[in-house]
Every structure is written in structure tokens, then in C-alpha cells.
LORO-862005 format. One record per residue (C-alpha): residue number from 0; x, y, z. Coordinates in steps of 0.1 Angstrom, whole numbers, padded with zeros to 4 digits, always signed. Example, Ala and Ser with C-alpha at 12.3 -4.5 7.8 and 13.67 -1.06 7.14 Angstrom:
<pts>
+------+-------+-------+-------+
! resi !     x !     y !     z !
+------+-------+-------+-------+
!    0 ! +0123 ! -0045 ! +0078 !
!    1 ! +0137 ! -0011 ! +0071 !
+------+-------+-------+-------+
</pts>
This chain:
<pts>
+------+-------+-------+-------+
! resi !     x !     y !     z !
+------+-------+-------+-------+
!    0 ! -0097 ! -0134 ! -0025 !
!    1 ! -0079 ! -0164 ! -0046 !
!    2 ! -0053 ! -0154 ! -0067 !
!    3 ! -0049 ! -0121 ! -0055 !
!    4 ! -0015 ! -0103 ! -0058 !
!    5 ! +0006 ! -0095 ! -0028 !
!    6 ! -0003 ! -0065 ! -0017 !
!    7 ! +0026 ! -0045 ! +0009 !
!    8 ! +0016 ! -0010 ! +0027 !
!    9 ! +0045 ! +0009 ! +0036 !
!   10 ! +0027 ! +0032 ! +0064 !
!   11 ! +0030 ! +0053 ! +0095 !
!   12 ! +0004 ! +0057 ! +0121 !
!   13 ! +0005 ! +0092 ! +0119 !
!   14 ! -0010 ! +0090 ! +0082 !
!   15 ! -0048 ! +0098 ! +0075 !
!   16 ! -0042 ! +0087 ! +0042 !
!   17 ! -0024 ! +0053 ! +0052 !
!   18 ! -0058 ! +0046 ! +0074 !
!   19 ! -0086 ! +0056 ! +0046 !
!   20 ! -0060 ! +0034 ! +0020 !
!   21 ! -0059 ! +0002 ! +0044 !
!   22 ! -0096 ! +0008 ! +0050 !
!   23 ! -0106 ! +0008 ! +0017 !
!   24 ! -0088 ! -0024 ! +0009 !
!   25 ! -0107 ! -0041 ! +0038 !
!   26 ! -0140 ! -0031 ! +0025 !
!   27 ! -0130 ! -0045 ! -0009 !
!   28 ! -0122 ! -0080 ! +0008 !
!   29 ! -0084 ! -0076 ! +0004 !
!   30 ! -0054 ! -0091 ! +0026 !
!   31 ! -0021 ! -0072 ! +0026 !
!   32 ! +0009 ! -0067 ! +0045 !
!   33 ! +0010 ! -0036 ! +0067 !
!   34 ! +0047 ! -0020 ! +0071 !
!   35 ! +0049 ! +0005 ! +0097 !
!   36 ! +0081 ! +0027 ! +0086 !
!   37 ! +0081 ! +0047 ! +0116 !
!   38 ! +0090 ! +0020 ! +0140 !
!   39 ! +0114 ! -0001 ! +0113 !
!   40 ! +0141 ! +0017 ! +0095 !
!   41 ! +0155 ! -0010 ! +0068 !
!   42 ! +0115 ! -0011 ! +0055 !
!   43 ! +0118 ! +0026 ! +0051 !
!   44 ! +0151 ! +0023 ! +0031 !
!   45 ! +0135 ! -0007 ! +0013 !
!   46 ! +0102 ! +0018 ! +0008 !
!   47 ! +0130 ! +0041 ! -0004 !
!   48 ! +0148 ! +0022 ! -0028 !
!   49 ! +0116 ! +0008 ! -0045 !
!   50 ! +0092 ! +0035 ! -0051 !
!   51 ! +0117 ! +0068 ! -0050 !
!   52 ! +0097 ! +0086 ! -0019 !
!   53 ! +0097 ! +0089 ! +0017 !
!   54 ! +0065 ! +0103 ! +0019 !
!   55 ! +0038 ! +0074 ! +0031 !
!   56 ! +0015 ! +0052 ! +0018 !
!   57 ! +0032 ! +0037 ! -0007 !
!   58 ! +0018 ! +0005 ! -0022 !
!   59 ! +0032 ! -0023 ! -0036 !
!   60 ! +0007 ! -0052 ! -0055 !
!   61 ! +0025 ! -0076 ! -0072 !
!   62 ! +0056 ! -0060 ! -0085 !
!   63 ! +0041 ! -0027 ! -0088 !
!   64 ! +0044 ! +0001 ! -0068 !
!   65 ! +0018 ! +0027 ! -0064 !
!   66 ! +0025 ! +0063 ! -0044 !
!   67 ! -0006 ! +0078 ! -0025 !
!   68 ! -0039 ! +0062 ! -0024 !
!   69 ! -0041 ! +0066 ! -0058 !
!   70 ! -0076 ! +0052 ! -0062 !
!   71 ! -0079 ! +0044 ! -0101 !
!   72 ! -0048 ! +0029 ! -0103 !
!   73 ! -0052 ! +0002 ! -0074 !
!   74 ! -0086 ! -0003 ! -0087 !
!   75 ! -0071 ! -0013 ! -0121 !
!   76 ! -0044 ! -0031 ! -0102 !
!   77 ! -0068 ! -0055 ! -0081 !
!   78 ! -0097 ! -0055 ! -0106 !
!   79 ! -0119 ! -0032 ! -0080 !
!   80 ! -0151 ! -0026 ! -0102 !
!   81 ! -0161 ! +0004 ! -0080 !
+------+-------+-------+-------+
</pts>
């Protein structure tokens, strides 16, 4: 997609919801970044620090940080006309 956002997972595994998140994006056509906090521990204090959680996913696009698949707001995020 041109001039798309960066777009960071912070995931585990582990996570149904991680999987059907990263999913998701694929269908939509979007690249992102896939973190895997349970193998690195500064991305988990940097997930930490930025979104105030250490429960996974959390998203980042752009600047903005999203907690959960939280649908509606990545749609409005990424312009996803579902």
C-alpha cells in the first residue's frame, strides 16, 4: 500500500488474538512489523512504556497506539472501508 503508516505488532505466539489481528491486516493488503515480546524483553518494556499494558496485541500505526484488535479504530487508522 503507498503511503501507508508504519504499522508495529507487539505480539506473542501464544495469542489467538495477535494471530486473527496480523491476519486481518494481511487480508487488507497491509505490511507491518511483527514483535514477538515473549522471546525479546527490551520490546516488551518498550511495549510497556508506550501503550501502558502488558497484555498483547498492542498496535502501533504511525504514532498511535491501539490496545486489542480493536477493529473500528484500526479501520479508521488505515482507512479500511470494511
Amino acid at each position: 500500500m503507498e503511503n501507508q503508516p508504519k504499522v508495529k505488532i507487539y505480539s506473542t505466539p501464544a495469542c489467538p488474538y495477535c494471530v486473527t489481528l496480523k491476519e486481518y491486516l494481511k487480508e487488507k493488503g497491509f505490511e507491518f512489523e511483527d514483535i514477538d515480546v515473549s522471546q525479546d524483553q527490551n520490546a516488551l518494556n518498550e511495549m510497556i512504556e508506550k501503550s501502558g499494558q502488558m497484555h498483547v496485541p498492542v498496535l502501533q500505526i504511525g504514532e498511535t497506539i491501539v490496545i486489542g484488535f480493536d477493529r473500528e479504530k484500526i479501520n479508521g487508522l488505515l482507512n479500511i472501508k470494511e
